[in-house]
C-alpha positions as CSV (number, residue, x, y, z in Angstrom):
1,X,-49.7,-176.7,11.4
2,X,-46.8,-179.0,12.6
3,X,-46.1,-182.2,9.8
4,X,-46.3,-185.2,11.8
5,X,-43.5,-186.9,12.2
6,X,-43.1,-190.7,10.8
7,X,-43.3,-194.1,12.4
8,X,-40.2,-196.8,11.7
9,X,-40.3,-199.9,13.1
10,X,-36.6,-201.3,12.4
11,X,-35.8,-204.4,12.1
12,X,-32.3,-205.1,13.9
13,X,-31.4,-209.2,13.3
14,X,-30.7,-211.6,15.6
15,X,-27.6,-209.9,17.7
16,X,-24.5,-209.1,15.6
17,X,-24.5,-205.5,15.0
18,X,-22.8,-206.3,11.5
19,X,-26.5,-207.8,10.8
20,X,-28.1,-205.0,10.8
21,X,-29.4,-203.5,7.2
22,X,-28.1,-200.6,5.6
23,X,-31.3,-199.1,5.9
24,X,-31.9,-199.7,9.4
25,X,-28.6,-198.1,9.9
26,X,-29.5,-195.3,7.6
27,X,-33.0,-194.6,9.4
28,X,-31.3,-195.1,13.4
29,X,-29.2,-192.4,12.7
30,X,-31.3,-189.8,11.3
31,X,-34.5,-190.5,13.2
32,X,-35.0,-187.9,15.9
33,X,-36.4,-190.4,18.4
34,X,-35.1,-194.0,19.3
35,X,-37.1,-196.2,21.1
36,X,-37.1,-199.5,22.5
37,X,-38.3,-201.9,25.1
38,X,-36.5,-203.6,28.0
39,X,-37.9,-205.6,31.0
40,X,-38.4,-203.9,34.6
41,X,-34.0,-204.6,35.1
42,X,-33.2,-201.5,32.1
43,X,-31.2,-203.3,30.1
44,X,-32.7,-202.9,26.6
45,X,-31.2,-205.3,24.0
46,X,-32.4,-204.1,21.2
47,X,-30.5,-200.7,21.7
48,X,-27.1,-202.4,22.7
49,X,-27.6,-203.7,19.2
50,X,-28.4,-200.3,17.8
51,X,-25.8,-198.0,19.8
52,X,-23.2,-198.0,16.9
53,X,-24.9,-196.5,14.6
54,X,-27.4,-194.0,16.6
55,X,-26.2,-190.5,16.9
56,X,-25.2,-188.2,19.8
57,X,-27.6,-185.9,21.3
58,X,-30.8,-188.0,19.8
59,X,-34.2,-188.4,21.6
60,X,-34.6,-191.7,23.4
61,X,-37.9,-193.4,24.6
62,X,-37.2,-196.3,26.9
63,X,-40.4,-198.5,27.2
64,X,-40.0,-200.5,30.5
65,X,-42.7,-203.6,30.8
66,X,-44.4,-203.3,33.7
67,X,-44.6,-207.2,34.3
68,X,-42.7,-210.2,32.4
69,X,-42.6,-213.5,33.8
70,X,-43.5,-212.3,37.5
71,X,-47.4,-211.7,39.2
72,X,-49.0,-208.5,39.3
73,X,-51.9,-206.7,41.5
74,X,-53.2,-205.4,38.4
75,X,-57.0,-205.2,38.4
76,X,-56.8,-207.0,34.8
77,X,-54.3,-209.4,36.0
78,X,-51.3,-209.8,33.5
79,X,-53.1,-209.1,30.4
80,X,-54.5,-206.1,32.0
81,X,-51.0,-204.6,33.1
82,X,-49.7,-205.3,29.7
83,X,-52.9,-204.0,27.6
84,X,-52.6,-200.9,29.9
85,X,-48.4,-200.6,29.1
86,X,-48.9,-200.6,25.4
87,X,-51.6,-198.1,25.4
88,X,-49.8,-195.4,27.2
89,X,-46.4,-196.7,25.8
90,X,-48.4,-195.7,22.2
91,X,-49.4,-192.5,23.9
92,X,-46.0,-191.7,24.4
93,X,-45.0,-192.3,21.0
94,X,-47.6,-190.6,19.8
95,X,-46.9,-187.4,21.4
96,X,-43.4,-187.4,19.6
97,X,-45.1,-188.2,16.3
98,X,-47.6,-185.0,16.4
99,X,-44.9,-182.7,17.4
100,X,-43.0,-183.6,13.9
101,X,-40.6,-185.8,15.1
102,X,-40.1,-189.3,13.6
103,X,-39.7,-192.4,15.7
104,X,-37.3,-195.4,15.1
105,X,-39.0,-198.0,17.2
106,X,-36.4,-200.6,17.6
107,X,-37.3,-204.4,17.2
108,X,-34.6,-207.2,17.4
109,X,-35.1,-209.5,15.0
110,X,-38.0,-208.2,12.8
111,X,-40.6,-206.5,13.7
112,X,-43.3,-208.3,12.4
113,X,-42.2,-211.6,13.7
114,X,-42.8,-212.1,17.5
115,X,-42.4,-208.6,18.4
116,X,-43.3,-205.9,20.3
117,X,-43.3,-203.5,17.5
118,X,-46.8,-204.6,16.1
119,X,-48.7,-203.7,19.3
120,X,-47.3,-200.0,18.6
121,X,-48.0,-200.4,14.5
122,X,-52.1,-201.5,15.4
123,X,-52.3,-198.8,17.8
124,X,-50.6,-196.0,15.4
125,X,-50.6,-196.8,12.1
126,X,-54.1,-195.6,12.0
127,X,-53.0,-192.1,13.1
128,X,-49.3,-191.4,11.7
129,X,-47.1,-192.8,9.1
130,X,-45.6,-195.9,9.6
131,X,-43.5,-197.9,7.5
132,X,-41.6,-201.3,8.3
133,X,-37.6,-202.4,7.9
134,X,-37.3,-205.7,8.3
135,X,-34.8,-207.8,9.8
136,X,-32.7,-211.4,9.7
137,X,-35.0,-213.4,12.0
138,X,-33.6,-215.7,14.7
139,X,-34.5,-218.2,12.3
140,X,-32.0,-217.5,10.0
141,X,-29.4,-216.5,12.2
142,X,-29.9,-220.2,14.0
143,X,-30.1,-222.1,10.7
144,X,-27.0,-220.0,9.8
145,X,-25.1,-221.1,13.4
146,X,-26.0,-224.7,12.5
147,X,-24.9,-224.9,9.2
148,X,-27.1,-227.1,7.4
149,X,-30.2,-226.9,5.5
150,X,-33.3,-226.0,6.9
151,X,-36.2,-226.7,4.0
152,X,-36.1,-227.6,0.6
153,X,-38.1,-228.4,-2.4
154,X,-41.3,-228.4,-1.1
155,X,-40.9,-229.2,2.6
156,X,-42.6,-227.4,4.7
157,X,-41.4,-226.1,7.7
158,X,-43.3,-224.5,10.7
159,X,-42.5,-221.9,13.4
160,X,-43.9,-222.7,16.8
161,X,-43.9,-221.1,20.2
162,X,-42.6,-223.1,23.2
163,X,-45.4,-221.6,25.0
164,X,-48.0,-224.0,23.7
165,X,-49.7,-227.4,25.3
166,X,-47.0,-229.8,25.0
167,X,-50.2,-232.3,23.3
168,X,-50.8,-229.4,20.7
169,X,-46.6,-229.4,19.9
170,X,-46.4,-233.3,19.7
171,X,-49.1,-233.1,17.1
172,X,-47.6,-230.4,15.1
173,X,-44.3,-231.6,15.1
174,X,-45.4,-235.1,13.9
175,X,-47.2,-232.8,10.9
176,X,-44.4,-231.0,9.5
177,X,-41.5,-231.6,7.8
178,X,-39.0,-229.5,9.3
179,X,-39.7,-227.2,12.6
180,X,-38.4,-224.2,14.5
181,X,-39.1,-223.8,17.8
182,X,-39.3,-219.8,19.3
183,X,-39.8,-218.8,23.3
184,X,-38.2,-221.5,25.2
185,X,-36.7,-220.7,28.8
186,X,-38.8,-222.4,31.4
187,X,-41.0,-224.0,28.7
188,X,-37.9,-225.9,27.8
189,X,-38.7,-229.5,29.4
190,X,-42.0,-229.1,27.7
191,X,-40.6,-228.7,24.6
192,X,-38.4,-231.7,25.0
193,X,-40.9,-234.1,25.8
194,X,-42.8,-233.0,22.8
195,X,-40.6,-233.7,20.6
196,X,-39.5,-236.9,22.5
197,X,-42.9,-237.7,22.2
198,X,-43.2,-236.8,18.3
199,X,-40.4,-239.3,17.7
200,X,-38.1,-235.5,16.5
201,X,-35.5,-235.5,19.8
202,X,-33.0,-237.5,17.5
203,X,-33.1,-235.1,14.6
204,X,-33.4,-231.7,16.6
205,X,-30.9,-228.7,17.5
206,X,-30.6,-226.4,19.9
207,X,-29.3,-222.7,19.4
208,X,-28.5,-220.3,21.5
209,X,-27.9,-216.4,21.2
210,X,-26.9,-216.6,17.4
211,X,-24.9,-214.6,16.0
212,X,-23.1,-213.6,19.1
213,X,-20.3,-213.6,21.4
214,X,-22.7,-216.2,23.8
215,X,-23.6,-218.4,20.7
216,X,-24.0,-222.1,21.7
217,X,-24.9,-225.2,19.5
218,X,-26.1,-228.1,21.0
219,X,-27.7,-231.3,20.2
220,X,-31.4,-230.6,21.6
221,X,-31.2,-234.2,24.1
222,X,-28.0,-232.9,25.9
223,X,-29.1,-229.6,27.0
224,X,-29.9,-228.8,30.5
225,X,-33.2,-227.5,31.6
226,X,-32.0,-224.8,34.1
227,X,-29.5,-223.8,31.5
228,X,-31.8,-222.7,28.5
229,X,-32.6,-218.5,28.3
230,X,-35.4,-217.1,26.5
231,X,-33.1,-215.8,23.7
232,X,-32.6,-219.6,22.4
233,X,-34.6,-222.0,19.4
234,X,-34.8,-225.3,19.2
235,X,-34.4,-226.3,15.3
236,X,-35.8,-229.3,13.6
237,X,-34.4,-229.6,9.8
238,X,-36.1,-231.1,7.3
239,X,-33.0,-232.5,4.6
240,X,-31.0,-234.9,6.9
241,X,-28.0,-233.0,7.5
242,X,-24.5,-234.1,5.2
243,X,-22.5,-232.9,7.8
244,X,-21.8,-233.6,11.1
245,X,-23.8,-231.3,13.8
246,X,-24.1,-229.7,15.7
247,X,-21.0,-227.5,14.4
248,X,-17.3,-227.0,16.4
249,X,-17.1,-224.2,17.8
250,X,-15.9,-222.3,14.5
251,X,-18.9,-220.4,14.6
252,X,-19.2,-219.3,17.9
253,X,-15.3,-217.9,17.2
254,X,-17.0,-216.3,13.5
255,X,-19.2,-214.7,15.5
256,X,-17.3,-213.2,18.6
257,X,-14.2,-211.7,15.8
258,X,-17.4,-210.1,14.4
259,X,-18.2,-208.5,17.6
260,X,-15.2,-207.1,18.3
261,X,-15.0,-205.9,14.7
262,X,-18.2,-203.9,15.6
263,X,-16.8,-202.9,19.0
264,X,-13.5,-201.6,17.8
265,X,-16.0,-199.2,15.2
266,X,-18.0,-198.6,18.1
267,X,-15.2,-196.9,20.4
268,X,-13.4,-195.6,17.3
269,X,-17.3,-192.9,16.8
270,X,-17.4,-192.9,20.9
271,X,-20.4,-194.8,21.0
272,X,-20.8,-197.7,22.8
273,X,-22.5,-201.4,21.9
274,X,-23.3,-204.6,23.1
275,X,-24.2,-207.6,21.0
276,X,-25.9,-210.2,23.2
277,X,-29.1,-210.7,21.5
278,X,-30.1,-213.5,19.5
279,X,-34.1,-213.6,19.1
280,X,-36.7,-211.4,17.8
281,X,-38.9,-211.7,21.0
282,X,-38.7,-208.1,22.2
283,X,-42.7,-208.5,23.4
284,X,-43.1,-209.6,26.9
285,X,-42.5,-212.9,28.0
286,X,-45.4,-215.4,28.4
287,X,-45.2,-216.2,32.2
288,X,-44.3,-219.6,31.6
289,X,-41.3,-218.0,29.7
290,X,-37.6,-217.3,31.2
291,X,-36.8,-213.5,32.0
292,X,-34.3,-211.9,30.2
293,X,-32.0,-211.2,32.8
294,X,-29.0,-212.6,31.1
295,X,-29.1,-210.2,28.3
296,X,-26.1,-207.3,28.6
297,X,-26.3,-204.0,29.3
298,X,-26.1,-201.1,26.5
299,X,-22.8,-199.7,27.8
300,X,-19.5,-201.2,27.5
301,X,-18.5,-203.1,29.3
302,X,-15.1,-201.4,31.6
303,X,-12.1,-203.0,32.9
304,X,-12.4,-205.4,36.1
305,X,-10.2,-203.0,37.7
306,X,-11.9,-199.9,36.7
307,X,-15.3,-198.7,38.4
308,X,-17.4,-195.6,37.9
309,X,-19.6,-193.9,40.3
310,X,-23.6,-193.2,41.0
311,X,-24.5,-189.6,41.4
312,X,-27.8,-188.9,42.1
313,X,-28.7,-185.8,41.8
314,X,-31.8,-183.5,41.9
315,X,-32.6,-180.9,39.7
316,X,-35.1,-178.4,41.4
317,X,-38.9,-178.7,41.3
318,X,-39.1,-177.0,37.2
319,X,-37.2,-174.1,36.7
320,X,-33.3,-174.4,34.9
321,X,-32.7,-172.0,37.3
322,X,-33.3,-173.7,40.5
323,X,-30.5,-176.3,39.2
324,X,-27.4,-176.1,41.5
325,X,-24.2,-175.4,39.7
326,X,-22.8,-179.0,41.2
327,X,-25.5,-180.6,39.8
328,X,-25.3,-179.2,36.7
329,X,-21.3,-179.7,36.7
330,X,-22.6,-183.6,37.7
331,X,-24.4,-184.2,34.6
332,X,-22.0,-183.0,32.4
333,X,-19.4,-185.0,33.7
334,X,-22.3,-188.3,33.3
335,X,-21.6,-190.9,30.8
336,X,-24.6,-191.9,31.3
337,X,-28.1,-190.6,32.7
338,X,-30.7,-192.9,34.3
339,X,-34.1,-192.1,35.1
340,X,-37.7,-190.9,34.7
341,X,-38.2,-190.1,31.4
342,X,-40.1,-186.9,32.4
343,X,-37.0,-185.9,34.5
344,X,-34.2,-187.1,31.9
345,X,-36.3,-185.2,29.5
346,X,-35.4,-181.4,31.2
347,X,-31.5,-182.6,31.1
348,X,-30.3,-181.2,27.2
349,X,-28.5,-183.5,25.6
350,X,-25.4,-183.9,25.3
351,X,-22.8,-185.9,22.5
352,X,-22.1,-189.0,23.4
353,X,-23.9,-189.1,26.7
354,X,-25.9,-192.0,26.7
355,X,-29.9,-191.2,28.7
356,X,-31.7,-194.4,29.9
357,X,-35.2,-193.1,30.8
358,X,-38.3,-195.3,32.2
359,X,-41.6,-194.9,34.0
360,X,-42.0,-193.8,37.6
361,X,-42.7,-197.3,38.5
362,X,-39.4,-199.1,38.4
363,X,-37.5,-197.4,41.1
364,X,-35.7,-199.9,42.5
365,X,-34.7,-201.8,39.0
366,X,-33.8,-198.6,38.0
367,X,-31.1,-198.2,40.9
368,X,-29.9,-201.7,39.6
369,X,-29.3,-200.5,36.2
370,X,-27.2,-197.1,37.3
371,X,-25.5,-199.6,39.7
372,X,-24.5,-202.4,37.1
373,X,-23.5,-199.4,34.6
374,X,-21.1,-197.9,37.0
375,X,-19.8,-201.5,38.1
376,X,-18.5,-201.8,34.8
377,X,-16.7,-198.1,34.4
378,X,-19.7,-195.9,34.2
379,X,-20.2,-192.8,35.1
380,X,-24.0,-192.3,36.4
381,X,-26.3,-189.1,37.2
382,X,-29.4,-190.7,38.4
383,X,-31.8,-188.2,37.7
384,X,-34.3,-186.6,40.2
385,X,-36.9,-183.4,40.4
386,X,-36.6,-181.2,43.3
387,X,-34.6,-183.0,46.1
388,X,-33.6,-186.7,45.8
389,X,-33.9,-187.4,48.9
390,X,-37.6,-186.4,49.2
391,X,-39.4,-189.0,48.0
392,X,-36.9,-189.6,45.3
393,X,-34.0,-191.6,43.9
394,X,-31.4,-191.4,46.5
395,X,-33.2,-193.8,49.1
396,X,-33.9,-196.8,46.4
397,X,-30.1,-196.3,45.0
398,X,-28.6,-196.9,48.9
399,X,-31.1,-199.7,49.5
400,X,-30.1,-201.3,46.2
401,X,-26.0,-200.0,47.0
402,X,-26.4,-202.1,50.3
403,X,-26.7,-205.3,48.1
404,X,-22.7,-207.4,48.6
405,X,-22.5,-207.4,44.4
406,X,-22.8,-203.9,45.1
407,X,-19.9,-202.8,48.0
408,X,-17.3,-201.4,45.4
409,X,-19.5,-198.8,43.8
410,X,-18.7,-195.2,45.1
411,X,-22.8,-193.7,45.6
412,X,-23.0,-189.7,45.9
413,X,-26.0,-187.5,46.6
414,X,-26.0,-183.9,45.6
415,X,-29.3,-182.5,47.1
416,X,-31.6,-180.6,45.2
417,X,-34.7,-177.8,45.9
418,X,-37.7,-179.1,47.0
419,X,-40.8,-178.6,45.5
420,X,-42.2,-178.2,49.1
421,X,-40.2,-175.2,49.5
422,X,-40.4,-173.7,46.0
423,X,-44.4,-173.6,46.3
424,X,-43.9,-172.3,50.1
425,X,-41.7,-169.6,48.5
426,X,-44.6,-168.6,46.1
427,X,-46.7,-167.4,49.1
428,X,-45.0,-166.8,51.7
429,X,-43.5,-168.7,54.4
430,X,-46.1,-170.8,55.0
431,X,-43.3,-173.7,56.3
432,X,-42.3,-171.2,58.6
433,X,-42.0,-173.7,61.8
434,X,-42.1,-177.3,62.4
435,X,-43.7,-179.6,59.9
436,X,-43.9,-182.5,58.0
437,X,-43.9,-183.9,54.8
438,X,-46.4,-187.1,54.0
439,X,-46.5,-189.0,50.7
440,X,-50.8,-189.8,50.1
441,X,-49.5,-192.5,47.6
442,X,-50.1,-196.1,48.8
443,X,-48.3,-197.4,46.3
444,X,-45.6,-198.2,48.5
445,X,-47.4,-198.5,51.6
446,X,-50.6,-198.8,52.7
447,X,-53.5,-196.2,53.1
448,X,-53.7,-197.1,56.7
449,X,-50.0,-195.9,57.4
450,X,-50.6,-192.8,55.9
451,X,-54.0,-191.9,57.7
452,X,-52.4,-192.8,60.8
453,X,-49.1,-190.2,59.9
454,X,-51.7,-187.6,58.9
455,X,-53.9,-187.9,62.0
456,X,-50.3,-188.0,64.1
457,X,-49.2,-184.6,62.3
458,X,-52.4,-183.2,63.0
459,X,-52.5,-183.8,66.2
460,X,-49.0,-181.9,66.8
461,X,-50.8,-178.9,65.0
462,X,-47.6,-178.7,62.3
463,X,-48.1,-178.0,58.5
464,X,-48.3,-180.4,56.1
465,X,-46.5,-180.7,53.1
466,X,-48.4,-183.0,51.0
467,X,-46.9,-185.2,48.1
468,X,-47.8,-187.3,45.4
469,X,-51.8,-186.1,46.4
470,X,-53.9,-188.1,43.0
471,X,-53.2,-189.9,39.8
472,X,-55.3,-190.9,36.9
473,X,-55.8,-193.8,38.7
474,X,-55.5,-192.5,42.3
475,X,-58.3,-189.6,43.3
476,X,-60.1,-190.8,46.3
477,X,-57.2,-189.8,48.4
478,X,-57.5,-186.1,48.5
479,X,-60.7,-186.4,49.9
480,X,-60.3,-188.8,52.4
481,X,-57.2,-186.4,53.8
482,X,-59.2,-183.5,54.0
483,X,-62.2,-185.2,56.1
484,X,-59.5,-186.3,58.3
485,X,-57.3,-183.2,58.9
486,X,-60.5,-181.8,60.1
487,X,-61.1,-183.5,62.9
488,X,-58.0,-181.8,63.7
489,X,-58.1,-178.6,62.1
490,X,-60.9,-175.2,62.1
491,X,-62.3,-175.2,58.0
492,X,-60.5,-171.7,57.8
493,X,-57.2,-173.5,57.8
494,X,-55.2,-172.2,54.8
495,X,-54.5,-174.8,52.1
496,X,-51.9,-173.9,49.4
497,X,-51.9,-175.7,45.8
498,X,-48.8,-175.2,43.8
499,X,-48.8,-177.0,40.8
500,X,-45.9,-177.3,38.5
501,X,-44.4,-174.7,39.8
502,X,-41.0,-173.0,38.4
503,X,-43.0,-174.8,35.0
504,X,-44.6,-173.1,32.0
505,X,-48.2,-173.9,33.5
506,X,-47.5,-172.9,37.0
507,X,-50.6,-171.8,39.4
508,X,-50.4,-171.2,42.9
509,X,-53.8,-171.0,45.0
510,X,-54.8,-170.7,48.3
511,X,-58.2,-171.7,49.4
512,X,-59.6,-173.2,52.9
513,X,-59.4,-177.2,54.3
514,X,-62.9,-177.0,53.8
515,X,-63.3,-175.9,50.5
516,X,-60.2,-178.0,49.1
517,X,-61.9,-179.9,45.6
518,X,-60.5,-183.0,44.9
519,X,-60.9,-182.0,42.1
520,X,-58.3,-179.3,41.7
521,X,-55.4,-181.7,42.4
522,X,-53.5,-183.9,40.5
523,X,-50.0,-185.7,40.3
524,X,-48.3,-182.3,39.6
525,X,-49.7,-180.9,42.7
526,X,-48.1,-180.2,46.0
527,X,-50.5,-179.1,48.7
528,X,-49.2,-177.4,51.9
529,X,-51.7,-177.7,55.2
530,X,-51.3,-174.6,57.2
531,X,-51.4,-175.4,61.1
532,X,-53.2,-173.4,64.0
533,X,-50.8,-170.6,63.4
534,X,-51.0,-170.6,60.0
535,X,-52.4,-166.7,58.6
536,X,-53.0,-165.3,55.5
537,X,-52.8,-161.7,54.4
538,X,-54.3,-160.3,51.6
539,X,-52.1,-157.5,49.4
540,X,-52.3,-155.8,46.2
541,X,-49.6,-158.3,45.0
542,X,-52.1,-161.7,45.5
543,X,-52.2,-163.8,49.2
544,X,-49.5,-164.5,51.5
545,X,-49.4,-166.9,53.9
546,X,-46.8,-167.7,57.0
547,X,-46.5,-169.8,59.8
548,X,-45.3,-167.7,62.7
549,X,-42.4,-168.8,64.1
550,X,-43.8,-168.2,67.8
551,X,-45.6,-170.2,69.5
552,X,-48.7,-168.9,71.8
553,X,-48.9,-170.7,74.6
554,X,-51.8,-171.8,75.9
């Protein structure tokens, strides 16, 4: 039996690379899996901190919230989106962890302390492993930026979110000696009458991004509102300060020679890094938080005058083998790959190539990302199955491309097999004539636009190549199609189900319209509809089906 593999959860400091501990150093490098969480935009903090001393060629598990400050249409509202998110984020994890593999789940910050980290440690912990590095908090990296004191003797100081009543942060800041203040953003003005009201505005600091190239030290009276990102603290010492504060702006030059100290490593081992983070708060934000949209991207950043390029590219429906040679010669030439981690999953790796993998549900901020990466010098294979220009890739990168901040950025698409055509192939020619390829998920748009495509197709007595049929949380579909294509079509009609085909669990069957179970079909199913001239013919090597390419008139 396989050892399970072991559980970190690394604690990375506030921002500066040069804050990391030897030890989470040690463990990033030989883990065999790196993950880390970013918000729905890609860009992942936490691993621009980590990229100097990861390794080439090493797993990488990129954990996109599905929801941060914005609404959802979740049925559990936000809590339920993000309850949902960590369990099969954990899932994934999980399925590293039983094949033998050990996981460095990055945290900035530490990962006990306001971070996403402990939703994965209560959910596997129980199961695998798991031990903790910890990590300089924000804290200490603002305390540090200020330059003063923060407790002594036996003062007490307390660590608040901005997120609470501004009533319940007056009291507590009355209560304590000295204060730090986490998760500010939009809760800023809140913050700022409480501690108006607390009689603390006088004596309070504001930090922001510490330990980094962006650090900024400000009295906490003269800071603007719409200026404040989530990755800032307000701090409230408790020895008055001997010195006058905030600080010049010797730090913020400490800190940025530090950075390019760590960048200059960085390039010198080929790997890339970006320190813009200052807080611990990898979790998601409240919704009365700021996004995170100012934080940097993991790859360097290039020279104004030199831009990269977007390739999207698809790699066949399963098989290496359907893989074009110019796709393949595409993705070698890729700095960097961007896409579903399923997908980014059949590319091997490659040294120094740097894979930015998410779920299936971030399409367009995932055309953003490969955008923004080649903006600043990058060279980017966005990564699709079969063709990505069926129901793919291609059409979310030109719709993003057409954005102005985008006009400089060359955009290729080298086209891929089809799955439609790969499962045809495995019976037949049962695409033979005219027909048509219809999406059942209404994800995108709604049920009514899809019945009313199916009934259309139907009525023009083409085939039907069907896509995306069910999910896990999607099965009522399937059904609902095949009560409809037979108002249209006899029950004898032939129905093929190829599922993941040109994989290592392939199966191809053909049944009836009538007889197609619901059951039988799932996300990795493609479904082809025969028409009126659809036949099957049975032979000693299995069914084959075709569409005649001739039309009988009636």
């Amino acid at each position: 039996m396989t050892t399970p593999g072991k559980l970190w959860g690394i604690g990375l400091g506030p921002g500066d690379p040069e804050l990391v501990t030897v030890k989470a150093a040690r463990i990033i490098a030989a883990a065999d899996v790196i993950a880390f969480h970013s918000a729905r935009h890609g860009r992942s903090i936490s691993r621009g901190i980590a990229a100097p001393y990861m390794r080439p060629g090493q797993l990488e598990e990129h954990l996109v919230y599905p929801v941060t400050t914005e609404t959802t249409d979740h049925p559990g509202g936000y809590q339920g989106a993000i309850d949902e998110f960590y369990e099969q984020a954990a899932e994934r994890l999980a399925a590293h962890l039983a094949a033998g593999r050990s996981v460095a789940l990055l945290a900035a910050g530490d990962p006990l302390f306001y971070s996403s980290y402990m939703h994965m440690h209560r959910r596997l912990a129980d199961r695998f492993e798991a031990e903790i590095v910890p990590g300089i908090t924000s804290v200490s990296a603002a305390s540090a930026a200020l330059g003063t004191p923060l407790v002594e003797g036996e003062q007490v100081l307390t660590v608040l979110p901005g997120t609470m009543p501004t009533e319940e942060l007056t009291r507590r800041l009355r209560d304590t000696d000295a204060a730090a203040i986490m998760k500010l953003g939009r809760t800023y003005p809140g913050v700022r009458q409480a501690l108006s009201d607390a009689g603390r505005l006088d004596d309070a600091y504001y930090v922001e991004r510490a330990s980094t190239d962006r650090e900024r030290v400000r009295t906490a009276a003269e800071v603007n509102d719409a200026d404040v990102p989530y990755f800032s603290i307000t701090l409230v010492p408790g020895p008055r300060p001997t010195t006058p504060l905030p600080r010049s702006s010797a730090a913020s030059t400490e800190a940025r020679s530090a950075v390019e100290v760590s960048q200059a490593t960085a390039a010198s081992t080929g790997v890339s890094t970006s320190a813009s983070a200052s807080d611990p708060a990898a979790e998601p934000l409240a919704r009365a938080d700021s996004t995170t949209a100012n934080a940097h991207s993991d790859a360097p950043p290039a020279q104004a005058d030199s831009i990269g390029e977007v390739v999207v590219v698809g790699l066949g429906p399963g098989s290496p083998d359907w893989t074009t040679p110019e796709v393949r010669e595409a993705l070698n030439a890729a700095t960097d790959l961007v896409g579903y981690t399923t997908y980014i999953d059949r590319v091997p790796p490659r040294p120094g190539q740097r894979r930015h993998a998410s779920d299936n549900r971030v399409e367009s901020e995932r055309a953003a990302m490969a955008l923004d990466l080649a903006k600043r010098g990058a060279r980017v294979a966005v990564v699709s199955s079969g063709d990505p220009g069926v129901f793919a890739m291609a059409a979310a990168v030109l719709e993003e491309s057409a954005e102005p901040q985008w006009q400089d950025v060359p955009v290729r698409v080298l086209p891929g097999l089809t799955a439609a055509n790969a499962v045809a192939s495995r019976v037949g020619a049962p695409l033979g004539h005219d027909y048509a390829m219809i999406s059942l998920s209404d994800r995108l748009k709604p049920w009514e636009v899809v019945a009313q495509r199916l009934s259309a197709v139907a009525a023009a007595d083409m085939a039907i190549a069907i896509y995306n049929p069910a999910s896990s949380q999607r099965t009522w579909q399937v059904g609902a199609m095949r009560d409809l294509l037979l108002e249209h079509r006899k029950p004898e009609t032939p129905v093929v189900l190829g599922r993941d085909v040109g994989g290592p669990t392939e199966s191809v069957r053909v049944v009836s319209l009538a007889d197609l179970d619901p059951a039988d079909v799932d996300m990795r199913t493609l479904l082809i509809i025969g028409a009126s001239t659809t036949a099957t013919v049975e032979t000693a090597h299995g069914t084959r089906v075709y569409t005649s390419r001739r039309y009988h008139r009636p």
